[in-house]
N, C-alpha and C positions, 0 to 999 in steps of 0.2 A: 504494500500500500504506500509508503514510502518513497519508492522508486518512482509510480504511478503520479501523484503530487508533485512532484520534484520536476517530473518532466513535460507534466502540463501548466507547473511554474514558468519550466525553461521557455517554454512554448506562449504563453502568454505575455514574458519578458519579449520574447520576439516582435511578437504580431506588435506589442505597445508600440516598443522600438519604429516599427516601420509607420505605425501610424503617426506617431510625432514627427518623423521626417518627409511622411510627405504634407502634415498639415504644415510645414516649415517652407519646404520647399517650393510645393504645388506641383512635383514631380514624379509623373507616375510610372509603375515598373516595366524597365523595357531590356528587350532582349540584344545582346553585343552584335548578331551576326547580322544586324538590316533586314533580316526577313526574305521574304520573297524578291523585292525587289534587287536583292543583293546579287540574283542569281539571273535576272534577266527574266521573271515574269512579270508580268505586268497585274495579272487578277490571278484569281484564285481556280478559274474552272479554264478549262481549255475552248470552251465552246465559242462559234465565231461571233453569235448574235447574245448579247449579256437577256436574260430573261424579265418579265413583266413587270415583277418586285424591285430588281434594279435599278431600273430603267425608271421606274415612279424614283424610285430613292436619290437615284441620279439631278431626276429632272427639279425634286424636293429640293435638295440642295443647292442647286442653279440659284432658284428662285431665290431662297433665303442669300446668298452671294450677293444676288443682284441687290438685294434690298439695304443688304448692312453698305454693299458701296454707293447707294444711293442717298442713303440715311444722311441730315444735313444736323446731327447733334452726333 
């Protein structure tokens, strides 16, 4: 039981750990190798036409771009 507490101590020193530094920082966990892009893909699926959900998500995000550079405050 001992061990058990000890290492769900160690374990909650952690997590605290990390959450103090990123309320410090605003920096959130990222991995060393660049990801995908690292390697010369460009998306995730190989398919030539990106599907429906995308493509809404895509065009979502347009919009809101357009609007924050449009935004005069």
């Amino acid at each position: 039981m001992v061990m058990f507490l000890s290492t769900f101590g160690v374990f909650l020193l952690v997590i605290t750990a990390m959450a103090i530094g990123y309320i410090i920082q605003k920096k959130t966990i990222s991995g060393s190798c660049g990801g995908l892009g690292a390697v010369g893909i460009e998306k995730e699926c190989d398919c030539p036409e990106p599907c429906d959900k995308r493509k809404a998500r895509e065009a979502k995000a347009a919009i809101k771009a357009q609007w924050e550079k449009d935004r005069i405050l």
